[in-house]
C-alpha positions, 0 to 999 in steps of 0.5 A: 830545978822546978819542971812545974813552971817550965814556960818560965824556965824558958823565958829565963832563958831566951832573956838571958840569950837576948841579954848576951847578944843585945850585950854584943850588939851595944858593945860593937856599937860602942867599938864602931863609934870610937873607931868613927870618932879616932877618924873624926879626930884624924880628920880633922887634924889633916883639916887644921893642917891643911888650913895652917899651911893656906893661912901661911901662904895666905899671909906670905902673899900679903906680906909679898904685896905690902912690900910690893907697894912700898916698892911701887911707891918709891918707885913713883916717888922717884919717878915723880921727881925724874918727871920734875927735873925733866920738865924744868930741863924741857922747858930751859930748853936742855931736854928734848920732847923724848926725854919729856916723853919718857919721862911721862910713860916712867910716871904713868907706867909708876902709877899704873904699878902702884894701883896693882900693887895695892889691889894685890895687897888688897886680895891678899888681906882678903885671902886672909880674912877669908881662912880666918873667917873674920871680916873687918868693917868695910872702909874705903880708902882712895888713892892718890896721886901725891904721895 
């Protein structure tokens, strides 16, 4: 050891203190980055489960609806062919205005069954798209009454 320069000595010294701390600081820097990143990646493990379990549900409502529609329209179908056979039986004279009545409300309340089933099928799909974030191009459909 030299005690001509001890301002030197010093300084070595104080660098080689500050180098062990800074040392320290960068390596709970590093330790509290990967705590923070194993959280991110839990955290979005949960976000991705949460949003598989939306997009089932999502999915079975939609599939819930096109069966839905496919139950309205059998169900106008055959009231469209009720309405038919009772109008021909009302006009021959062998139903009364009731029955043609009826008949009517079944056709009515059938259409009125299908234009929900099919908005339903539409909010569905929409459902769907919306967790998915893929947006088809709009194409308007219409619906009518023959089916």
């Amino acid at each position: 050891l030299d005690w001509t320069d001890p301002l030197w000595y010093w300084h070595w010294g104080v660098s080689a203190v500050q180098s062990v701390f800074q040392g320290f600081r960068k390596t709970t820097a590093v330790d509290r980055a990967v705590v923070a990143m194993r959280q991110a990646a839990k955290d979005v493990e949960s976000l991705e489960l949460d949003i598989s379990l939306e997009l089932e549900k999502a999915v079975a409502q939609r599939d819930t609806a096109l069966k839905a529609q496919e139950t309205a329209e059998a169900s106008l179908r055959s009231a469209r062919t009720n309405l038919d056979m009772v109008r021909e039986q009302y006009q021959l004279g062998e139903a009364d205005r009731v029955e043609f009545t009826d008949s009517v409300a079944a056709y009515v309340a059938s259409l009125a069954n299908r234009i929900g089933a099919f908005y339903a099928k539409q909010r569905a799909e929409c459902a769907v798209f919306a967790l998915l974030g893929v947006y088809p191009v709009y194409e308007e459909k219409k619906i009518t009454e023959e089916l």
